[in-house]
C-alpha positions in Angstrom: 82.9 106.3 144.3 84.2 107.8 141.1 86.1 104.7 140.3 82.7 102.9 140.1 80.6 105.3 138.7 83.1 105.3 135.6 83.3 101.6 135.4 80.1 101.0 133.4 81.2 104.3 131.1 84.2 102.2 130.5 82.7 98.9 129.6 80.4 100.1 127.7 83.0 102.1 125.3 85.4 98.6 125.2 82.2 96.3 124.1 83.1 93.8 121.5 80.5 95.7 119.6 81.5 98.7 119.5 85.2 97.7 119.2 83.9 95.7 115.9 82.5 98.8 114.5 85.6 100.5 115.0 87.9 98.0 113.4 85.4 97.6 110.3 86.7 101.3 109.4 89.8 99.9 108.6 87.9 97.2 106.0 86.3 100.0 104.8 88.8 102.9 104.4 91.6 100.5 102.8 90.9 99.7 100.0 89.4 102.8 98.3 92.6 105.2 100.2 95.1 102.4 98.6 93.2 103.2 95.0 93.2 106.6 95.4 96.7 106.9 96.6 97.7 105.0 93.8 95.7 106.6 91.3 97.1 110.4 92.1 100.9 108.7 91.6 99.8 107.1 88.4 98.5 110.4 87.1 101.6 112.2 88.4 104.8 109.8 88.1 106.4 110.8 84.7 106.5 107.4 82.4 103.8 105.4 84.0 100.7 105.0 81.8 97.8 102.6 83.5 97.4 101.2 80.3 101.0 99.3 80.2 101.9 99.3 83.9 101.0 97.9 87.2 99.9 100.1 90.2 102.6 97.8 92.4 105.4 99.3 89.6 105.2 102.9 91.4 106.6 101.2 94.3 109.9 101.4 92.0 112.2 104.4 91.6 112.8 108.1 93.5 109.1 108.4 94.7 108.8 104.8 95.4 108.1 105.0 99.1 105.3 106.6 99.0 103.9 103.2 97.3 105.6 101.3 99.8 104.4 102.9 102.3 100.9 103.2 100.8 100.9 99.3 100.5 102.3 98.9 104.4 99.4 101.3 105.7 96.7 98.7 103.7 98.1 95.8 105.1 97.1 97.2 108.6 93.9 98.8 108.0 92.7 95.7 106.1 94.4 93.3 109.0 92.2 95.8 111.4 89.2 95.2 109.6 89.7 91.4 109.3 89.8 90.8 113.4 86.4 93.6 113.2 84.8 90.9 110.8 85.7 88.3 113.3 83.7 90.0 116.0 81.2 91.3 114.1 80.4 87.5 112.6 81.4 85.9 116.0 78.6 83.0 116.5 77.4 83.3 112.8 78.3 82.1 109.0 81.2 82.7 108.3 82.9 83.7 111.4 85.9 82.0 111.0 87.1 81.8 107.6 86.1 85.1 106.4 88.6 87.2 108.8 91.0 84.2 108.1 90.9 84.8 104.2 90.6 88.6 104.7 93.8 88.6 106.9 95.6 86.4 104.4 94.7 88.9 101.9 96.0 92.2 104.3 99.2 90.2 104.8 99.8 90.1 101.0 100.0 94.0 100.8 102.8 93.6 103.2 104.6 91.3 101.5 103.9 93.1 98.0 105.9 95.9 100.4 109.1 94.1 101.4 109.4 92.3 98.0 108.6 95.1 95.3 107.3 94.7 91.5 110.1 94.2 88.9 110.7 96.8 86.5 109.6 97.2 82.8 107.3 98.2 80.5 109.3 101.5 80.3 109.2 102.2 84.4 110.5 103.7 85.9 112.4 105.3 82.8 115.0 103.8 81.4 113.1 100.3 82.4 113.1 97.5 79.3 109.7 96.7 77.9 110.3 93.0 79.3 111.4 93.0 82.6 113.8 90.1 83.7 111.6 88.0 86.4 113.7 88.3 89.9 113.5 86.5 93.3 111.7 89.2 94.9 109.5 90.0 91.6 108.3 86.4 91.9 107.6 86.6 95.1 105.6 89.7 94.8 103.5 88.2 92.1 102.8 84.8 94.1 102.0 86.4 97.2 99.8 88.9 95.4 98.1 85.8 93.5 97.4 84.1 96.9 96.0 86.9 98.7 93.4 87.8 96.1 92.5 84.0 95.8 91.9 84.2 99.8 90.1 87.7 99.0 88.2 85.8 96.5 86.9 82.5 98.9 86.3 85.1 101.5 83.4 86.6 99.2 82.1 83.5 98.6 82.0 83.0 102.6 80.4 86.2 103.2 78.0 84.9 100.7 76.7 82.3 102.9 76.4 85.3 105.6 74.3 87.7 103.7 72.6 84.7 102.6 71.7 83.6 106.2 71.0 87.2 107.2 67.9 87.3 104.4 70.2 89.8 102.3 70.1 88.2 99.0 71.4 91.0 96.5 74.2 91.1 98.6 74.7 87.5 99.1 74.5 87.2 95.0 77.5 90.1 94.6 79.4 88.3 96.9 79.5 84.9 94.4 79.7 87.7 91.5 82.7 89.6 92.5 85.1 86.4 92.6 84.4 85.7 88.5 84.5 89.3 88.1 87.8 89.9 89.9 89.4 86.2 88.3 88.2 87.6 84.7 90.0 91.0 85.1 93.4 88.7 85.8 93.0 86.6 82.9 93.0 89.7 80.7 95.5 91.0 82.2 97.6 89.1 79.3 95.7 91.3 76.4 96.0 94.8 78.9 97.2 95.5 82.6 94.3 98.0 82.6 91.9 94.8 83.4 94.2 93.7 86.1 93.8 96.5 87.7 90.1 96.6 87.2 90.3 93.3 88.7 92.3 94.3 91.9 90.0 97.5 92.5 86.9 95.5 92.1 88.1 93.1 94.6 88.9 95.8 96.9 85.8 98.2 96.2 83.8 95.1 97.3 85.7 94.5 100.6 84.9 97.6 101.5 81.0 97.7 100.6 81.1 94.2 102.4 82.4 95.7 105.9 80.1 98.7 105.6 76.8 96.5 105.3 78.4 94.2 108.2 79.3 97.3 110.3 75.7 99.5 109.2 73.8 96.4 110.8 75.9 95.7 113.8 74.0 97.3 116.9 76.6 99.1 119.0 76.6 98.1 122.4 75.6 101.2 124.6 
């Protein structure tokens, strides 16, 4: 008689709803906690300056784990909140390429973890102004290009959804945020301080993205 009076308790807490919900946090918590992490480093690490360096360069010297790690632990909670867009969109615009793109686009933090940034610029200390392009530095860069071109087609998915859902504002950021994020690489070539603008937009957005999805998702009771 217990067994079956706790079956419905049961189902009802492992929903695909309320799972959904649960694995949106992790679209929504990873980008801003990779920001911030990386933000207290940069502010802290002794020879990095946001103005000449990348946030991927504090992955380099003593304190590097804690970048490494930083990037490992976004790769998950972005991965987690790609399959809670696939349920949450499951049957609607979008539903398969946008936790596709999104999970390409987790998968490159990982990557940007096992093949780190090269040095220069002056960091870590000691580093030359112009680093010497590696293996693993070129991989870094190419996987980071092609996860925040996925990140990029995903918004302009997600587009379509808001669109369809009679969220227009939304649905007009979403076509934004690709130019804006594109722009902020192109400067990158006049100061790293727009790449990084560019990153954190694309990531800030991500995250607002999830939380409208997950706000307007009805948890199954």
């Amino acid at each position: 008689m217990t067994a079956t009076l706790n079956t419905p308790a049961r189902a009802a807490r492992s929903t695909p709803g309320a799972n959904a919900r649960r694995l949106l946090l992790g679209g929504i918590v990873g980008g801003p906690l990779f920001l911030a992490v990386g933000l207290a480093q940069g502010l802290t690490r002794d020879g990095f300056s946001f103005g000449r360096n990348a946030i991927s360069q504090l992955a380099l010297g003593d304190a590097g784990w804690v970048q490494t790690a930083n990037f490992l632990l976004a790769a998950v909670l972005i991965g987690a909140g790609a399959i809670g867009l696939r349920r949450a969109l499951a049957g609607g615009p979008g539903a398969t390429w946008v936790p596709v793109l999104t999970g390409v686009f987790g998968a490159s933090f990982a990557a940007a973890a096992v093949f780190p940034a090269d040095a220069g610029a002056g960091f870590p200390a000691g580093a030359p102004e112009t680093p010497a392009l590696s293996t693993h530095g070129a991989v870094h860069m190419l996987t980071g290009m092609a996860g925040y071109l996925a990140l990029c087609a995903a918004f302009l998915v997600l587009a379509r959804t808001f669109s369809a859902r009679g969220d227009r504002v939304r649905a007009l950021t979403s076509r934004i945020a690709p130019a804006l994020v594109l722009a902020g690489f192109a400067a990158s070539a006049v100061t790293v301080t727009a790449f990084t603008a560019g990153a954190a937009l694309g990531l800030c957005w991500l995250a607002a993205a999830a939380y409208r999805l997950r706000a307007t998702s009805t948890p199954s009771r």
